[in-house]
N, CA, C and O atoms as CSV, one atom per row, in Angstrom:
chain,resi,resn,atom,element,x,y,z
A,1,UNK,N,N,0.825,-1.194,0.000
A,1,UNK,CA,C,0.000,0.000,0.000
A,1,UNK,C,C,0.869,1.258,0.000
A,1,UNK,O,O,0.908,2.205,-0.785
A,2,UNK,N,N,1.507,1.004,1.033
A,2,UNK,CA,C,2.561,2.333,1.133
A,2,UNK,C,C,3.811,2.571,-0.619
A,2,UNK,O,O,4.373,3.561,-1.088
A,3,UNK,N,N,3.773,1.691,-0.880
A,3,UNK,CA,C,4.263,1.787,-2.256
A,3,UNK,C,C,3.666,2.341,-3.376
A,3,UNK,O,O,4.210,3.019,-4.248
A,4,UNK,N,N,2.394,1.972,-3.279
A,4,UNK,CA,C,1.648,2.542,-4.320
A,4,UNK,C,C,1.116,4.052,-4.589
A,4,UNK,O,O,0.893,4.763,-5.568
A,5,UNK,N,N,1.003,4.186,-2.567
A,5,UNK,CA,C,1.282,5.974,-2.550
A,5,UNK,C,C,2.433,6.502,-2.454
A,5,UNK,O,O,2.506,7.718,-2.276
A,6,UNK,N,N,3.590,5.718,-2.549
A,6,UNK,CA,C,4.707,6.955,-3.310
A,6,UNK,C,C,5.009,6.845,-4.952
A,6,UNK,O,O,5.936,7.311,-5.613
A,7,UNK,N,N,3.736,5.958,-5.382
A,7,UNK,CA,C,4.176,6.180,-6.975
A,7,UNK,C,C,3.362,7.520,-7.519
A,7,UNK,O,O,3.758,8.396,-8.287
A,8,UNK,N,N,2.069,7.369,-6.840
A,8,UNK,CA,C,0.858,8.529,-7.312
A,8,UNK,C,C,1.426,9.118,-5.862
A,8,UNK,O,O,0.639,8.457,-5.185
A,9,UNK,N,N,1.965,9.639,-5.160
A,9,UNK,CA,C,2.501,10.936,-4.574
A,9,UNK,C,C,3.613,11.705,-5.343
A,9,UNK,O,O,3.771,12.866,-5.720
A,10,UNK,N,N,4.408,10.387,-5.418
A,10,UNK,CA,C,6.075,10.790,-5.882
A,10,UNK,C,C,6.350,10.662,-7.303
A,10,UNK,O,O,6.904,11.617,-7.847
A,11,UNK,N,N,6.044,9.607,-8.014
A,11,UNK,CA,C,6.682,9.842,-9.249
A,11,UNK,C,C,5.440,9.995,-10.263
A,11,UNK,O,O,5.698,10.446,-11.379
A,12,UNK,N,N,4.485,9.748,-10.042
A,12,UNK,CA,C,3.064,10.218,-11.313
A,12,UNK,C,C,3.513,11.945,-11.206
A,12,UNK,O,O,3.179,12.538,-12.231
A,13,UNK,N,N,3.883,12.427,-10.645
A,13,UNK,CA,C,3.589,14.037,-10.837
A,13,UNK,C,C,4.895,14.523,-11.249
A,13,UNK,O,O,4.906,15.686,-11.651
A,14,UNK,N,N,6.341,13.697,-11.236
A,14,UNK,CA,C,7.696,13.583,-11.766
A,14,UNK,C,C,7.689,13.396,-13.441
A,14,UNK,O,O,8.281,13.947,-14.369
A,15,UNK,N,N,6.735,12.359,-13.323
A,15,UNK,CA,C,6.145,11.735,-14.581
A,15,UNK,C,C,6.243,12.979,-15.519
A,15,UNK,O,O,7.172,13.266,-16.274
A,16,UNK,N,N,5.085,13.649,-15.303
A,16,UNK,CA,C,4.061,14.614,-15.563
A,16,UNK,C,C,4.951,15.674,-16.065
A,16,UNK,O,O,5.142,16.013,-17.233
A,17,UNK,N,N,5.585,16.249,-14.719
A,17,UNK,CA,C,6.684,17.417,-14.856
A,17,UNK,C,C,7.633,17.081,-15.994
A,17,UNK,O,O,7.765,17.881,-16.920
A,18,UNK,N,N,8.268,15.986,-15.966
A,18,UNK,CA,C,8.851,15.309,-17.029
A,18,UNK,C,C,8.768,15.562,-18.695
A,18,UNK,O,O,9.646,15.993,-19.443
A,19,UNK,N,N,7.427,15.148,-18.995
A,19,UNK,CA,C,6.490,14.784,-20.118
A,19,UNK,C,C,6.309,16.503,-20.694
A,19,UNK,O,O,6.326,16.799,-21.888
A,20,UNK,N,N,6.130,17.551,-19.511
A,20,UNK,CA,C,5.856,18.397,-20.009
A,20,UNK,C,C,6.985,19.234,-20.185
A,20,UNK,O,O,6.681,20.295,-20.731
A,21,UNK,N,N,8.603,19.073,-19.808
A,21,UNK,CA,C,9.539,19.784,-20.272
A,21,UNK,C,C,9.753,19.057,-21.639
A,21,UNK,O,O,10.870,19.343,-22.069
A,22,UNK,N,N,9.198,18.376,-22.314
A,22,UNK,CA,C,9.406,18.173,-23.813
A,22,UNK,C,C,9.893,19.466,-24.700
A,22,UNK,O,O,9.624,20.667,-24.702
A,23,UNK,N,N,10.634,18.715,-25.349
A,23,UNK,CA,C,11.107,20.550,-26.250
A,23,UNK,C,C,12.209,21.386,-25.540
A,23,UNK,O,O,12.785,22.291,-26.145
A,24,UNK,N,N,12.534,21.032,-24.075
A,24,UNK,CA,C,13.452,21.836,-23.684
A,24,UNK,C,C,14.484,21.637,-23.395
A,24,UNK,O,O,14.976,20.746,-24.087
A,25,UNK,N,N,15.223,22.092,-22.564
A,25,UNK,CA,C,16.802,21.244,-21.766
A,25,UNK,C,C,16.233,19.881,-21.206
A,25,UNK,O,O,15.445,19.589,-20.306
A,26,UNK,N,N,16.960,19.190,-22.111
A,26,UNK,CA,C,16.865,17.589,-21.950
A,26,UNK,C,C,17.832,17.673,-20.279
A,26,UNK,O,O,17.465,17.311,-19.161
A,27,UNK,N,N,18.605,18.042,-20.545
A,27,UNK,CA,C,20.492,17.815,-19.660
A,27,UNK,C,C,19.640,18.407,-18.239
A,27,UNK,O,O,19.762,17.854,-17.146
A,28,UNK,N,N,18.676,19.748,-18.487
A,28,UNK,CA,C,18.516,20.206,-17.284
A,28,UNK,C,C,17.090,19.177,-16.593
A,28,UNK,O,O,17.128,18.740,-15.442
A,29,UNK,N,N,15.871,18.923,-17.577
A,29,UNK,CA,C,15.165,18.526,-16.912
A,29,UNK,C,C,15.161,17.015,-15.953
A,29,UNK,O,O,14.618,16.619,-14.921
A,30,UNK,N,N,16.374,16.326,-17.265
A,30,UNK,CA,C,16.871,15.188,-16.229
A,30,UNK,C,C,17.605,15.130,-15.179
A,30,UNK,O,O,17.542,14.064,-14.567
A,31,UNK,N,N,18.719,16.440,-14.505
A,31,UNK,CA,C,19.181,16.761,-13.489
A,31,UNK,C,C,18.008,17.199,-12.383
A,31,UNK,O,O,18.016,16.920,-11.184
A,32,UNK,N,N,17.058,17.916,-13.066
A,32,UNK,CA,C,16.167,17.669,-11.649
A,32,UNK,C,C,15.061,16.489,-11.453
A,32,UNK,O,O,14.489,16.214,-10.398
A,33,UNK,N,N,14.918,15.944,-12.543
A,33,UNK,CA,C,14.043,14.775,-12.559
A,33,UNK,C,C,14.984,13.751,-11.791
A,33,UNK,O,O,14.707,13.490,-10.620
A,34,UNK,N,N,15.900,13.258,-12.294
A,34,UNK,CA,C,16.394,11.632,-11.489
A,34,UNK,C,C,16.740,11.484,-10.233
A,34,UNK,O,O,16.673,10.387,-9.679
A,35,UNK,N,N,17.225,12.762,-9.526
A,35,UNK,CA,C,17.852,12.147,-8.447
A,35,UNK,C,C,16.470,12.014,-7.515
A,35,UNK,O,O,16.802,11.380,-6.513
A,36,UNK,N,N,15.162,12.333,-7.452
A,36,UNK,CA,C,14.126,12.249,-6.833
A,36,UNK,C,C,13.707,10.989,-7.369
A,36,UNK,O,O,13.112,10.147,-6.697
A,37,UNK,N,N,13.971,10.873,-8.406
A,37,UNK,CA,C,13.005,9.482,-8.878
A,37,UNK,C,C,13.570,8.247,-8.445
A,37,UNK,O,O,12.884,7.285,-8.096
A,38,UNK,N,N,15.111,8.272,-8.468
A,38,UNK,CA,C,15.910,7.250,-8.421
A,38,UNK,C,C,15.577,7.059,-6.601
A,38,UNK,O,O,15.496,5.923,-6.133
A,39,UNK,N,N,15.420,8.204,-5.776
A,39,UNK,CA,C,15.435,7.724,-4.985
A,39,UNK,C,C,14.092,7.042,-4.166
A,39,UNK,O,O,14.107,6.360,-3.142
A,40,UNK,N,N,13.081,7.420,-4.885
A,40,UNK,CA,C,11.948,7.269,-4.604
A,40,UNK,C,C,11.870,5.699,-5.514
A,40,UNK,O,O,10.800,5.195,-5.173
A,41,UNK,N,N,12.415,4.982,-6.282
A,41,UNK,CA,C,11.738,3.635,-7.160
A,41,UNK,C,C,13.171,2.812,-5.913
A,41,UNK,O,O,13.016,1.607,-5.718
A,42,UNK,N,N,14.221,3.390,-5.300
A,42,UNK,CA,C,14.740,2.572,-4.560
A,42,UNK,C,C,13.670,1.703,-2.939
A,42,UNK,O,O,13.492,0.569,-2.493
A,43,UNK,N,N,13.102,3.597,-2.494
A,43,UNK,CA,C,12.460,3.008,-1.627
A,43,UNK,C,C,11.388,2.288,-1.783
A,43,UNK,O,O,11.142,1.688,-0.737
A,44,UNK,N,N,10.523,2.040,-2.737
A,44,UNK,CA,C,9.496,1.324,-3.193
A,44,UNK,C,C,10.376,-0.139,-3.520
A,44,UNK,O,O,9.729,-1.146,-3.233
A,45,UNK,N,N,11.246,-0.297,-3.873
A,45,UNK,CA,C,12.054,-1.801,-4.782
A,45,UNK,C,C,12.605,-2.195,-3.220
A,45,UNK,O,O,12.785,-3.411,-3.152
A,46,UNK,N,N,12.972,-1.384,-1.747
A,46,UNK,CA,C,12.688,-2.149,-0.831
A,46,UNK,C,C,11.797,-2.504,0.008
A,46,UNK,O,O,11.888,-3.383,0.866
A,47,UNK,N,N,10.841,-1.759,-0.252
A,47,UNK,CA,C,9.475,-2.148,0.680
A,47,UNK,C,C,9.117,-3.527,-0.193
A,47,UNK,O,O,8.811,-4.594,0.338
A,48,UNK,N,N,9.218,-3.292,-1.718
A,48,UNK,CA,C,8.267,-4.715,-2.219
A,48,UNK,C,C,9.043,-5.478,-1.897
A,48,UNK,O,O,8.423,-6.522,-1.694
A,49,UNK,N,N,10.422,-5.670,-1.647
A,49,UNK,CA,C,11.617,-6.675,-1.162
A,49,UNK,C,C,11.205,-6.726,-0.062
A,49,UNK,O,O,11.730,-7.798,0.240
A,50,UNK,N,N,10.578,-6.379,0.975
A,50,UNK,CA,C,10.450,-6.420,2.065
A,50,UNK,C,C,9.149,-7.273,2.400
A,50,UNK,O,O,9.187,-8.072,3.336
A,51,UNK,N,N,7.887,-7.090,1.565
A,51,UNK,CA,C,6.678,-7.429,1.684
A,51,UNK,C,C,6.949,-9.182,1.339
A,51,UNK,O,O,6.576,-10.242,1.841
A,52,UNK,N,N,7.819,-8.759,0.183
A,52,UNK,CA,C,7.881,-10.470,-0.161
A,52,UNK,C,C,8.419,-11.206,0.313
A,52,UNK,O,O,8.124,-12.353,-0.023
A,53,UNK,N,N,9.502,-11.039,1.346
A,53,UNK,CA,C,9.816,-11.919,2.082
A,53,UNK,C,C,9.363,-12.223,3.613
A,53,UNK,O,O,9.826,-13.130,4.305
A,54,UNK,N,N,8.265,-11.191,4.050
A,54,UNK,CA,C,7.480,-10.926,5.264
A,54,UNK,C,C,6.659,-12.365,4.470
A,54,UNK,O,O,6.404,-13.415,5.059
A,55,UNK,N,N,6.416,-12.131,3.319
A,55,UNK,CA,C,5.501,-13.039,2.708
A,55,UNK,C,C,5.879,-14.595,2.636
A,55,UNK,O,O,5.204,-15.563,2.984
A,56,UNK,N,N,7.038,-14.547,2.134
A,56,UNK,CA,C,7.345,-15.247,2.069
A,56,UNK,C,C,7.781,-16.766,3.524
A,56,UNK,O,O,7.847,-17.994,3.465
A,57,UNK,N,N,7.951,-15.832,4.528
A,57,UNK,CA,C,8.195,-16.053,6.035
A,57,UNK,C,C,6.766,-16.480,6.260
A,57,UNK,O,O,6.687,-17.639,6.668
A,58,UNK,N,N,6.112,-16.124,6.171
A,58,UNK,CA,C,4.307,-16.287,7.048
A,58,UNK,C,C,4.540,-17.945,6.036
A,58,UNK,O,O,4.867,-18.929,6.699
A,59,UNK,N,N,4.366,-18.103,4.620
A,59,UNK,CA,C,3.989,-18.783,3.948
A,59,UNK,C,C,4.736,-20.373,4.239
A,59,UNK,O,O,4.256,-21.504,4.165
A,60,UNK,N,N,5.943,-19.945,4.553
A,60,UNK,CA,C,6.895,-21.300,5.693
A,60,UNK,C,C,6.829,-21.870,6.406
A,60,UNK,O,O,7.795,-22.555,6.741
C-alpha cells in the first residue's frame, strides 16, 4: 500500500513534470528529474523486497 502511494505521490507528478519539459533542456530537466526518482523507485524496490519476504516467512 505504502508503495503505491509513493508512486501517485512521488513519481506520477515527476512523470508529468517530465512529459511536459518536452522541447526543452533535456540535460537540465533530467538533473532535476532523477535524483528524486531514483530515490523514490529505490524506496518502493525495498518495501516490495520487504513485503515479499514478510511473505514469504508467514507462507513457511
Amino acid at each position: 500500500m505504502v508503495s503505491h502511494l509513493i508512486t501517485v505521490i512521488g513519481n506520477v507528478p515527476l512523470n508529468n513534470a517530465l512529459a511536459g519539459a518536452e522541447g526543452g533542456d533535456d540535460a537540465a530537466a533530467r538533473a532535476a528529474f532523477e535524483p528524486r526518482w531514483n530515490t523514490l523507485h529505490r524506496v518502493r524496490t525495498v518495501l516490495s523486497t520487504a513485503s515479499f519476504v514478510l511473505l514469504a516467512a508467514v507462507v513457511l
